[in-house]
TIKE-588481 format. One record per residue: residue number from 1; chain; x, y, z of N, C-alpha, C, O in turn. Coordinates in steps of 0.2 Angstrom, whole numbers, plus 5000, padded with zeros to 4 digits. Each point is the difference from the previous one (the first is absolute). Example, Ala and Ser with C-alpha at 12.3 -4.5 7.8 and 13.67 -1.06 7.14 Angstrom:
2
pos->1&unit->A&n.xx->5066&n.yy->4972&n.zz->5039&ca.xx->4996&ca.yy->5006&ca.zz->5000&c.xx->5004&c.yy->5006&c.zz->5000&o.xx->5005&o.yy->4999&o.zz->5003
pos->2&unit->A&n.xx->4993&n.yy->5006&n.zz->4993&ca.xx->5004&ca.yy->5006&ca.zz->5001&c.xx->4996&c.yy->5005&c.zz->5003&o.xx->5003&o.yy->5006&o.zz->5001
This chain:
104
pos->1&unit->A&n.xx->5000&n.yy->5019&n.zz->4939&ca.xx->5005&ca.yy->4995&ca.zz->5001&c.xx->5006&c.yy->5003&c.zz->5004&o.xx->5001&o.yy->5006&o.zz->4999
pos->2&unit->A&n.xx->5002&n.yy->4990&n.zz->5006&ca.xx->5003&ca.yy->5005&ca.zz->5005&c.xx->5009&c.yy->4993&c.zz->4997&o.xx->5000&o.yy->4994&o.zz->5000
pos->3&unit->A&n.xx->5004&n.yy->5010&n.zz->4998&ca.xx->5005&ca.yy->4996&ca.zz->4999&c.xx->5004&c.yy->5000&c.zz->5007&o.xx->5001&o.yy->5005&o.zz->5003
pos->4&unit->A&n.xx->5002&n.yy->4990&n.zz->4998&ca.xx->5005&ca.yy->4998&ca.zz->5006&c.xx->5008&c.yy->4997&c.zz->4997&o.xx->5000&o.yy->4996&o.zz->4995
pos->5&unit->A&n.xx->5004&n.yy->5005&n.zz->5008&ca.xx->5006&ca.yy->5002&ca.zz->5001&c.xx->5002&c.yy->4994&c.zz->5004&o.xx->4995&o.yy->4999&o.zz->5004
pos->6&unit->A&n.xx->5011&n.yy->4996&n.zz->4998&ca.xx->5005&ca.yy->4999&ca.zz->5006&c.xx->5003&c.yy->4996&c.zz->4999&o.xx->4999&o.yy->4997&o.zz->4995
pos->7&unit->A&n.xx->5006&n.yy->5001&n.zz->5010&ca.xx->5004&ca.yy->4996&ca.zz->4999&c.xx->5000&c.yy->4996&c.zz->5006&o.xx->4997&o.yy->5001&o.zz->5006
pos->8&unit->A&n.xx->5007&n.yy->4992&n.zz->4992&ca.xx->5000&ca.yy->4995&ca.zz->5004&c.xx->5009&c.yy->4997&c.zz->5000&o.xx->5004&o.yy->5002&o.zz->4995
pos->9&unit->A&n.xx->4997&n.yy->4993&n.zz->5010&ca.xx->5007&ca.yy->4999&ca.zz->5000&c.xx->5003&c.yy->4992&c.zz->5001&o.xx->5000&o.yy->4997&o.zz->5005
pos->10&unit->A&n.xx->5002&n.yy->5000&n.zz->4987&ca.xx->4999&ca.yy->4992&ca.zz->4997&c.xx->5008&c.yy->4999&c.zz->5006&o.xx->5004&o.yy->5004&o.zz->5001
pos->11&unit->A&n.xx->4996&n.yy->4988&n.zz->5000&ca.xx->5006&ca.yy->4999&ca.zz->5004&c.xx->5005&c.yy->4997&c.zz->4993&o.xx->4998&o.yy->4997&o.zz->4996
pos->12&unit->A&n.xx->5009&n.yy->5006&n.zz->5003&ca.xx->5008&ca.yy->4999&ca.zz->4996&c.xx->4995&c.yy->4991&c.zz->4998&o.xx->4996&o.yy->4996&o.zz->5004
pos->13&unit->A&n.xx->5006&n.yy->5005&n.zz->4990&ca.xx->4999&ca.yy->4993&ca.zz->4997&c.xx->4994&c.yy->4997&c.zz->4998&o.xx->5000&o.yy->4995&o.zz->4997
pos->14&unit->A&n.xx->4993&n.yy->5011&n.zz->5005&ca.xx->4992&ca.yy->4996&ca.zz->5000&c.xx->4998&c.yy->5001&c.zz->4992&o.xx->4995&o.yy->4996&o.zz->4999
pos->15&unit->A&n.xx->5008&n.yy->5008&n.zz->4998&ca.xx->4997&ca.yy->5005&ca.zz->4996&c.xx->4997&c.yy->4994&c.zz->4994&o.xx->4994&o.yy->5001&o.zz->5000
pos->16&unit->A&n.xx->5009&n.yy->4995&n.zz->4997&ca.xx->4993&ca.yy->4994&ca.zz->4996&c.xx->4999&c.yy->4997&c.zz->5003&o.xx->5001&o.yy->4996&o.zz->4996
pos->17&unit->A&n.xx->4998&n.yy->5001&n.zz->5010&ca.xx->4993&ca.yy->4998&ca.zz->5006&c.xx->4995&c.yy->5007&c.zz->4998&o.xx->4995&o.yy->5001&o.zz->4996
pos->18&unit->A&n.xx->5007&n.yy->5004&n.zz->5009&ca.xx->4993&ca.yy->5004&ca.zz->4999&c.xx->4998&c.yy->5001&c.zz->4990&o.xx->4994&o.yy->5001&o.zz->4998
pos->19&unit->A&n.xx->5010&n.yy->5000&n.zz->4999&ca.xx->4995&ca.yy->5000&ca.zz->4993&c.xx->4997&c.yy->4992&c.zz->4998&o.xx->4996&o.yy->4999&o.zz->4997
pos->20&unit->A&n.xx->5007&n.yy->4998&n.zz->5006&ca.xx->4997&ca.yy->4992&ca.zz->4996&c.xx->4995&c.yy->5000&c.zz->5007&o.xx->4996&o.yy->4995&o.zz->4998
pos->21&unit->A&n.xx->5002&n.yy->5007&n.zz->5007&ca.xx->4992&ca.yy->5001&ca.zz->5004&c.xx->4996&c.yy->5005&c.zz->4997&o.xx->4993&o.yy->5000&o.zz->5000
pos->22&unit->A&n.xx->5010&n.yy->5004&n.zz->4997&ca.xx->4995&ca.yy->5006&ca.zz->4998&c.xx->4999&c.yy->4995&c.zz->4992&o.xx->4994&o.yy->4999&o.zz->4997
pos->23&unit->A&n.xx->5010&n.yy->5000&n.zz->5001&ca.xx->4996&ca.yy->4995&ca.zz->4992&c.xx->4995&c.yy->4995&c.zz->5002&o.xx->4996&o.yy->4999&o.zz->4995
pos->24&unit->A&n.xx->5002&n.yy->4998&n.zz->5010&ca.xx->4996&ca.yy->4996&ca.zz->5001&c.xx->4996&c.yy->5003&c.zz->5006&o.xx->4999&o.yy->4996&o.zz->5005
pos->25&unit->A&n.xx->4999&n.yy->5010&n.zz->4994&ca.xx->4995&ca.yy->5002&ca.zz->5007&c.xx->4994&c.yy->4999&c.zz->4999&o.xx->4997&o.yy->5000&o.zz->4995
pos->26&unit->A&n.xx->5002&n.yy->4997&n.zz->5011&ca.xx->4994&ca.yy->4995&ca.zz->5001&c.xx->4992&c.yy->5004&c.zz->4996&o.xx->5000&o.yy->5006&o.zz->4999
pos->27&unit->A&n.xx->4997&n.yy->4991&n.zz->4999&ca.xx->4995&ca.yy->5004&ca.zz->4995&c.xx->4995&c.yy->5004&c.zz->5006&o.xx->4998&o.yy->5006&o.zz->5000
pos->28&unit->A&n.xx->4999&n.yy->4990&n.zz->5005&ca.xx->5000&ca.yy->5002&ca.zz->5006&c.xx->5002&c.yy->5008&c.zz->5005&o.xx->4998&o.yy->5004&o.zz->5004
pos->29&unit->A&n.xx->5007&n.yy->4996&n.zz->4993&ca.xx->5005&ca.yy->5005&ca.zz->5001&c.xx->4998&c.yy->5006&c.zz->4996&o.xx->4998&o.yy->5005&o.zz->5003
pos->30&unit->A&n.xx->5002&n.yy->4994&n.zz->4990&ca.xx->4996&ca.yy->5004&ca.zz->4996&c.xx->4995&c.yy->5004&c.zz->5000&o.xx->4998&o.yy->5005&o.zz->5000
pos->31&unit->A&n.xx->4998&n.yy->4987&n.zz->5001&ca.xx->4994&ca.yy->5005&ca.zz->5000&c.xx->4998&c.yy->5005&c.zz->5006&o.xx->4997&o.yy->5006&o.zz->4999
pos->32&unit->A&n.xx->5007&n.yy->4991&n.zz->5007&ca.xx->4998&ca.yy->5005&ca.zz->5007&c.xx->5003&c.yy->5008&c.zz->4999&o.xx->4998&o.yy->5006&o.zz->5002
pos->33&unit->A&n.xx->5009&n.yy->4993&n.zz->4993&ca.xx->5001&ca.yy->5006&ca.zz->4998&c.xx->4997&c.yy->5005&c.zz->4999&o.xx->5000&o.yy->5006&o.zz->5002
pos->34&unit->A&n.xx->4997&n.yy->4991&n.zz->4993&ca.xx->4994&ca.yy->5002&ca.zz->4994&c.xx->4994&c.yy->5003&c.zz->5005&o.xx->4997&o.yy->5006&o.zz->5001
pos->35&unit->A&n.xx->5001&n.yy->4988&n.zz->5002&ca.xx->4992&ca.yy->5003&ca.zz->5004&c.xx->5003&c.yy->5005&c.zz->5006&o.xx->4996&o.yy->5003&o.zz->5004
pos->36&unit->A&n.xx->5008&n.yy->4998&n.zz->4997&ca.xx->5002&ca.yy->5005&ca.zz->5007&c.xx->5002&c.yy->5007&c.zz->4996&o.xx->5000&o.yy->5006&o.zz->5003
pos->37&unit->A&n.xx->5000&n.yy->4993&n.zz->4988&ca.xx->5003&ca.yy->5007&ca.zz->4999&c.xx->5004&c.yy->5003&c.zz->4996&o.xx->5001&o.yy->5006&o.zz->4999
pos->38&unit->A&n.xx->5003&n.yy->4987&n.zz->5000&ca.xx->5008&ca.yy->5002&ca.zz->4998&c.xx->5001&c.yy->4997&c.zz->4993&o.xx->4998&o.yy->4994&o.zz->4998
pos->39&unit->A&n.xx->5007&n.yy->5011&n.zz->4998&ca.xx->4997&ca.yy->5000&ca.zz->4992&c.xx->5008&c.yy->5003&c.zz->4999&o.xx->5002&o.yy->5004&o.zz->5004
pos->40&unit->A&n.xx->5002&n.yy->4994&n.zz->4990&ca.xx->5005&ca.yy->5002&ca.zz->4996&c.xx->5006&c.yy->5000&c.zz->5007&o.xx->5003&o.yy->5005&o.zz->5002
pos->41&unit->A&n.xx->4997&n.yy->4989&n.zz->4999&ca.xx->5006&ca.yy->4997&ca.zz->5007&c.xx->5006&c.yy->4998&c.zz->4996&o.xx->5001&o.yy->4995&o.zz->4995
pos->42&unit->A&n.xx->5005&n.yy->5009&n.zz->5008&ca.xx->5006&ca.yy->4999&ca.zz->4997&c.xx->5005&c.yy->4998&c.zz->5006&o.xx->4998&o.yy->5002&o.zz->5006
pos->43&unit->A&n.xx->5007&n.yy->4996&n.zz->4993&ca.xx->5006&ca.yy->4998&ca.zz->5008&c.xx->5007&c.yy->5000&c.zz->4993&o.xx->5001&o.yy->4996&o.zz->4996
pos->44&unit->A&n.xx->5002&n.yy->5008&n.zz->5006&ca.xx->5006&ca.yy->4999&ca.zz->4997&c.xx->5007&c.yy->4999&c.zz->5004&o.xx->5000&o.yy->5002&o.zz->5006
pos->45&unit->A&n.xx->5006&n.yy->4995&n.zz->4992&ca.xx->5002&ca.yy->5000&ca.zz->5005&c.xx->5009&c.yy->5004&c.zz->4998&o.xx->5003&o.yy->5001&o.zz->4994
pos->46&unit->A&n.xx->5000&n.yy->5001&n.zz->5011&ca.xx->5009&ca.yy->5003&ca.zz->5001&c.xx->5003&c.yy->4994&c.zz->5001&o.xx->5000&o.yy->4999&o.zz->5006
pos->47&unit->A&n.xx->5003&n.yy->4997&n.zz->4990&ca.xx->5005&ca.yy->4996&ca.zz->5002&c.xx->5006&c.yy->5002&c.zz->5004&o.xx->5003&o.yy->4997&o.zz->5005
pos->48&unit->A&n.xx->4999&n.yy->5009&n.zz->4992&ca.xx->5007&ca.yy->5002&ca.zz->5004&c.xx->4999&c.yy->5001&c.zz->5008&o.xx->5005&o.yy->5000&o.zz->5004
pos->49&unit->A&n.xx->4988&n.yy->5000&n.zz->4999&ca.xx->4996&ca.yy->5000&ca.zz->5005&c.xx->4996&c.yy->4997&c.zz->5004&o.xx->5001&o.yy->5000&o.zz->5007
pos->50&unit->A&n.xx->4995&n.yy->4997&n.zz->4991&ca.xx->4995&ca.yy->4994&ca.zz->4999&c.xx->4996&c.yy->5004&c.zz->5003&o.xx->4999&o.yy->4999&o.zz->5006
pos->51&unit->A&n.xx->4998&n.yy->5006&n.zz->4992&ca.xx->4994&ca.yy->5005&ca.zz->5003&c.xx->4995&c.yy->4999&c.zz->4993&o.xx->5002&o.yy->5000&o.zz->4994
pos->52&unit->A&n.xx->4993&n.yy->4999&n.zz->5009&ca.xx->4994&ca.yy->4997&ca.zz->4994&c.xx->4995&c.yy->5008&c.zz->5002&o.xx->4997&o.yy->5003&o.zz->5004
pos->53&unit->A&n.xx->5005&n.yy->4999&n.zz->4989&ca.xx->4993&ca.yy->5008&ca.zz->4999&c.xx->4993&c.yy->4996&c.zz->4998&o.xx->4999&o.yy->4996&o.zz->4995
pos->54&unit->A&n.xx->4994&n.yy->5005&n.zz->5010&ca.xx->4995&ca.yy->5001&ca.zz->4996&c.xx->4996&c.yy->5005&c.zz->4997&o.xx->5002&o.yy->5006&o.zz->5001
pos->55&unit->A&n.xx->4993&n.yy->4991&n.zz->4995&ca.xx->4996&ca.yy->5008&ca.zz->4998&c.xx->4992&c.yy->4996&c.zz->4999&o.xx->4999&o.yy->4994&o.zz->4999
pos->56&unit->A&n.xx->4996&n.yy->5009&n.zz->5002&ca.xx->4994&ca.yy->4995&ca.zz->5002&c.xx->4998&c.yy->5008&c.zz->4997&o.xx->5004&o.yy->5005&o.zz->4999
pos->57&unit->A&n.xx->4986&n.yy->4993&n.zz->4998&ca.xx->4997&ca.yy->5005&ca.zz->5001&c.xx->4994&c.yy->4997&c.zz->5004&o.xx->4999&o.yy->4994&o.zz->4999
pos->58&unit->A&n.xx->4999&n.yy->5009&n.zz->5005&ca.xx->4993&ca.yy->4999&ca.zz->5002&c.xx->4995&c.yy->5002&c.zz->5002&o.xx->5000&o.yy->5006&o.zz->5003
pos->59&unit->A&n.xx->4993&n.yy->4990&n.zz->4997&ca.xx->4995&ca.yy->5004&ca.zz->4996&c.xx->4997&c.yy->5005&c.zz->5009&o.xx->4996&o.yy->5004&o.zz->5000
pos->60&unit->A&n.xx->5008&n.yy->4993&n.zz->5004&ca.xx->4997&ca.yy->5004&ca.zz->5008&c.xx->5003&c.yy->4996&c.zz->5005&o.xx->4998&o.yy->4994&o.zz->5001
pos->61&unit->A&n.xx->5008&n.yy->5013&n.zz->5004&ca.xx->5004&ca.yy->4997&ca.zz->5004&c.xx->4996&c.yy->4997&c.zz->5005&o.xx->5002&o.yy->4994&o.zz->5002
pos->62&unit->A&n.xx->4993&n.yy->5008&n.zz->5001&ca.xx->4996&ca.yy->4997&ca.zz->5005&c.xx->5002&c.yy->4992&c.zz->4999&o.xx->5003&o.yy->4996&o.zz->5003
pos->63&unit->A&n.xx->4993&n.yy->5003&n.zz->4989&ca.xx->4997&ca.yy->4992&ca.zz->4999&c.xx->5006&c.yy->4997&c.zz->4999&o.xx->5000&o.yy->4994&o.zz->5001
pos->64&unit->A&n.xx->5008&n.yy->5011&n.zz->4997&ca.xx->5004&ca.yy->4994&ca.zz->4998&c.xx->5004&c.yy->4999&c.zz->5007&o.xx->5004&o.yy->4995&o.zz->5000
pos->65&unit->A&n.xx->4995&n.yy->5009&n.zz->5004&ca.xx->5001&ca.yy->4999&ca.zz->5009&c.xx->4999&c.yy->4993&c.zz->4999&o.xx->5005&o.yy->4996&o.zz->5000
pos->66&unit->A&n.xx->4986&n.yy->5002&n.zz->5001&ca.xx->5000&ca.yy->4993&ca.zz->5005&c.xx->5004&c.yy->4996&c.zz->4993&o.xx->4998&o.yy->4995&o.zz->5003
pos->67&unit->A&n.xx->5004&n.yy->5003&n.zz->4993&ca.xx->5003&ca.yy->4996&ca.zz->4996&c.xx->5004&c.yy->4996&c.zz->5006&o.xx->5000&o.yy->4994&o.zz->5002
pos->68&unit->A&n.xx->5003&n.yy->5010&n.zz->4999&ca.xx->5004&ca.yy->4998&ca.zz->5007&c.xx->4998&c.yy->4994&c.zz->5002&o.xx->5003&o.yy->4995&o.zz->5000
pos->69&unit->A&n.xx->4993&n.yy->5006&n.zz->5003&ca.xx->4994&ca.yy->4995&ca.zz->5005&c.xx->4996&c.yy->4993&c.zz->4999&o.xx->4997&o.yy->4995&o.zz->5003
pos->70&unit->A&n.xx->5004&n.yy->5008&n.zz->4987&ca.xx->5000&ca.yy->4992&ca.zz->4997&c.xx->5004&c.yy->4992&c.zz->5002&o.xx->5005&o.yy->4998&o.zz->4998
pos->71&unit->A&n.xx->4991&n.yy->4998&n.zz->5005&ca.xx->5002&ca.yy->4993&ca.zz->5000&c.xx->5006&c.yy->4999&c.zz->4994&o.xx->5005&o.yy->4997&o.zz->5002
pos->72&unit->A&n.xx->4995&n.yy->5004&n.zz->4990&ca.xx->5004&ca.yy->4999&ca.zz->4997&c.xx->5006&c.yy->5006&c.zz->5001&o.xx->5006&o.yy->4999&o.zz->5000
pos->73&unit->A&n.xx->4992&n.yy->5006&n.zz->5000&ca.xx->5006&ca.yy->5005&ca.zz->5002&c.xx->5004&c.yy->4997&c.zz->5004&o.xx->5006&o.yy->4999&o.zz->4998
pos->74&unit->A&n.xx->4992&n.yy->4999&n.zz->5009&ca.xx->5005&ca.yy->4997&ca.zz->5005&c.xx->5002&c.yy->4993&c.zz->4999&o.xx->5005&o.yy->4999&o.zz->5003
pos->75&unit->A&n.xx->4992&n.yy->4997&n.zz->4993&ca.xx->5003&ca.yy->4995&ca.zz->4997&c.xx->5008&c.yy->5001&c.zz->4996&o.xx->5006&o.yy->4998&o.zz->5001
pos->76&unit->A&n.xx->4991&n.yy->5008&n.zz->4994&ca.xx->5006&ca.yy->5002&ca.zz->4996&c.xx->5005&c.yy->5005&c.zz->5005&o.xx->5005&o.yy->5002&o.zz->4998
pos->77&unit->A&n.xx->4994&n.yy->5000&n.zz->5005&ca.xx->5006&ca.yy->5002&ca.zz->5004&c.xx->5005&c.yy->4996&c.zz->5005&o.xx->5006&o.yy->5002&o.zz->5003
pos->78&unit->A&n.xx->4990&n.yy->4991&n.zz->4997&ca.xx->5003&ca.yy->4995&ca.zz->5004&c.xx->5005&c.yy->4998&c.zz->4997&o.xx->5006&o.yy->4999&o.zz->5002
pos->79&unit->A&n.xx->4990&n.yy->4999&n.zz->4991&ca.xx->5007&ca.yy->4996&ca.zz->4993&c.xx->5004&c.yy->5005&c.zz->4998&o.xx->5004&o.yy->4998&o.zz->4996
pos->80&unit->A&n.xx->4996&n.yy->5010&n.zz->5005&ca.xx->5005&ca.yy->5004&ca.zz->4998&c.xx->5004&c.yy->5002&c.zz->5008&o.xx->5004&o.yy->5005&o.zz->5000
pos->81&unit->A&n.xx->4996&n.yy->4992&n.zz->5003&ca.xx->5003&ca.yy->5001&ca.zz->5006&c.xx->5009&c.yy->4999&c.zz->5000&o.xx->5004&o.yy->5004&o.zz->5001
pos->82&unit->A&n.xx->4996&n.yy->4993&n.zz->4998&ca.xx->5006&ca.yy->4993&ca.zz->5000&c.xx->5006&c.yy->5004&c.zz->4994&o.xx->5006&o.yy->4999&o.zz->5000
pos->83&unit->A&n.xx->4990&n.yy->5006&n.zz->4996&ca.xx->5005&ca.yy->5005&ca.zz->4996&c.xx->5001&c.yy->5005&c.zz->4999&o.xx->5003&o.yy->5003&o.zz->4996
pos->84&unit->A&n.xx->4992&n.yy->5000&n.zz->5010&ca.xx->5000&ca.yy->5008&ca.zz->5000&c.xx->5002&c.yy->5002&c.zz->5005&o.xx->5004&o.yy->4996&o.zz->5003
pos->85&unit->A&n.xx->4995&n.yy->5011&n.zz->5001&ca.xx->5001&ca.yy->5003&ca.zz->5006&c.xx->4992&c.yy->5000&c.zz->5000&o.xx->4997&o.yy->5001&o.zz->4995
pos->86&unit->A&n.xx->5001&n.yy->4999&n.zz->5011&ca.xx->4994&ca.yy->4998&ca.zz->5003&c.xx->4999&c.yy->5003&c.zz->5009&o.xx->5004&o.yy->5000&o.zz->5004
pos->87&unit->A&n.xx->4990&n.yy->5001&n.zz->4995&ca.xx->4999&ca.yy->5003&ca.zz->5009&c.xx->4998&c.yy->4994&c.zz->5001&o.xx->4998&o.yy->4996&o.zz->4996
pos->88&unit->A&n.xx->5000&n.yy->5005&n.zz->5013&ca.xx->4999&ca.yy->4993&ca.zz->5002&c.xx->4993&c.yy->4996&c.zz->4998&o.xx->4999&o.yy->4996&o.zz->5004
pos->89&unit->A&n.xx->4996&n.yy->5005&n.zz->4992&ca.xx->4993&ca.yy->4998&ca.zz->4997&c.xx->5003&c.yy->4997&c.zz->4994&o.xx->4996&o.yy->4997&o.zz->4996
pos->90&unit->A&n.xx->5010&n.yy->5005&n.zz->5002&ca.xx->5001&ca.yy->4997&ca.zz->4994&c.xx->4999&c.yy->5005&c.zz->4994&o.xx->5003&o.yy->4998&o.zz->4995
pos->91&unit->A&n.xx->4994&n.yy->5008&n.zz->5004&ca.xx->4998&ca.yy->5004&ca.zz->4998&c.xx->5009&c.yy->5002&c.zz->4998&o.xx->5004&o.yy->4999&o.zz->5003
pos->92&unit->A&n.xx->4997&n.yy->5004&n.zz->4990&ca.xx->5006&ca.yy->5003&ca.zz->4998&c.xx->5000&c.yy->5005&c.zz->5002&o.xx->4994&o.yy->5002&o.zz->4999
pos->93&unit->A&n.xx->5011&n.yy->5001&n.zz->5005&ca.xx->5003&ca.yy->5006&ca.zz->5000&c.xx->5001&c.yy->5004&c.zz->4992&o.xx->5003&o.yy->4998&o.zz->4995
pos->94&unit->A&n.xx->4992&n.yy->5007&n.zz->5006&ca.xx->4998&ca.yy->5003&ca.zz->4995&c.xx->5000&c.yy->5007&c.zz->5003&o.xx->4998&o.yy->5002&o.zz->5006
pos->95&unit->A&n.xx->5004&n.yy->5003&n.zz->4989&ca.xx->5003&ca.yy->5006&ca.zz->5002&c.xx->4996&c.yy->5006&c.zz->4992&o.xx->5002&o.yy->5000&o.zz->4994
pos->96&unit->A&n.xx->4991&n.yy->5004&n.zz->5011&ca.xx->4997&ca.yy->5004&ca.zz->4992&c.xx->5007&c.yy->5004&c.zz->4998&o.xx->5005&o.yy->5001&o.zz->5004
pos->97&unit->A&n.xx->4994&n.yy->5000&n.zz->4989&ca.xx->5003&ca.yy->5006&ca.zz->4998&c.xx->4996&c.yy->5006&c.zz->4997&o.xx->4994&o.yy->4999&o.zz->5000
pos->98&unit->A&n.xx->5007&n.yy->5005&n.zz->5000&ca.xx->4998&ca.yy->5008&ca.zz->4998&c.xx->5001&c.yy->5002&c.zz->4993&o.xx->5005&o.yy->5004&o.zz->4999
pos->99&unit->A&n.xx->4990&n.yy->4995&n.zz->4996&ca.xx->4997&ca.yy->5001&ca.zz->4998&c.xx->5007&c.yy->5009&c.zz->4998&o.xx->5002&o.yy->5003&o.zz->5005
pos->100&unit->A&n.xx->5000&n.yy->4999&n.zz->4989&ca.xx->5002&ca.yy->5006&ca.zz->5000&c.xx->5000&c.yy->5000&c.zz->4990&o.xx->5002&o.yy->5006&o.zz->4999
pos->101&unit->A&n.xx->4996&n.yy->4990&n.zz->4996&ca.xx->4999&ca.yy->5002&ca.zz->4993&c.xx->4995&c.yy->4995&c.zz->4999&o.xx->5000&o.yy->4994&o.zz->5002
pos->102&unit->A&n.xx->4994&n.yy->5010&n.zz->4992&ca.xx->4997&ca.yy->4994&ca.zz->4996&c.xx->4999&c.yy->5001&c.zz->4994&o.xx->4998&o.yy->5005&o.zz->4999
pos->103&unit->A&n.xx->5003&n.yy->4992&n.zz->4997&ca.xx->4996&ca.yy->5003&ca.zz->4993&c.xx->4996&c.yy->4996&c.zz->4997&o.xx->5001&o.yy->4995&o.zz->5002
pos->104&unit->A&n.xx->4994&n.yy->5006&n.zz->4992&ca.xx->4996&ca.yy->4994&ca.zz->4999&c.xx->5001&c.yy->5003&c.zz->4993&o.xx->4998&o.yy->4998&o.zz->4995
């Protein structure tokens, strides 16, 4: 399992819009998750900031690559548009982080 690290950046004021879209993510949503890879998905968020930390583990960067490329993926980046920072496909400006302690 390859764990991943990053951040993303919510617009002043979004912050229950995006957890009240994440309580109702489409099952759809889930499952592609699921079949692309991706296993014990967390997003936390800095209020004093609005910088949303994730943390993913996955089962293989290649396969959780095309996730990307999923029909519902880009659906769901169209309806997270509207409150996030976003490049221009809609995709979140999403920034890895590195990875420096683990302990299990």
């Amino acid at each position: 399992m390859v764990r991943k690290g990053f951040k993303m950046f919510l617009y002043p004021g979004m912050a229950a819009e995006y957890e009240k879209r994440h309580n109702e993510l489409w099952p759809e949503m889930q499952e592609m998750i699921h079949e692309y890879g991706g296993h014990n998905y967390s997003i936390y968020l800095d209020k004093d900031t609005n910088v949303l930390y994730g943390y993913i583990e996955v089962e293989d960067e290649e396969l959780w690559a095309k996730s990307a490329d999923t029909p519902v993926n880009r659906r769901w980046w169209d309806f997270m548009a509207d409150i996030m920072e976003t490049n221009p496909d809609n995709s979140p400006v999403s920034i890895d982080l590195s990875p420096v302690f683990h302990l299990d």
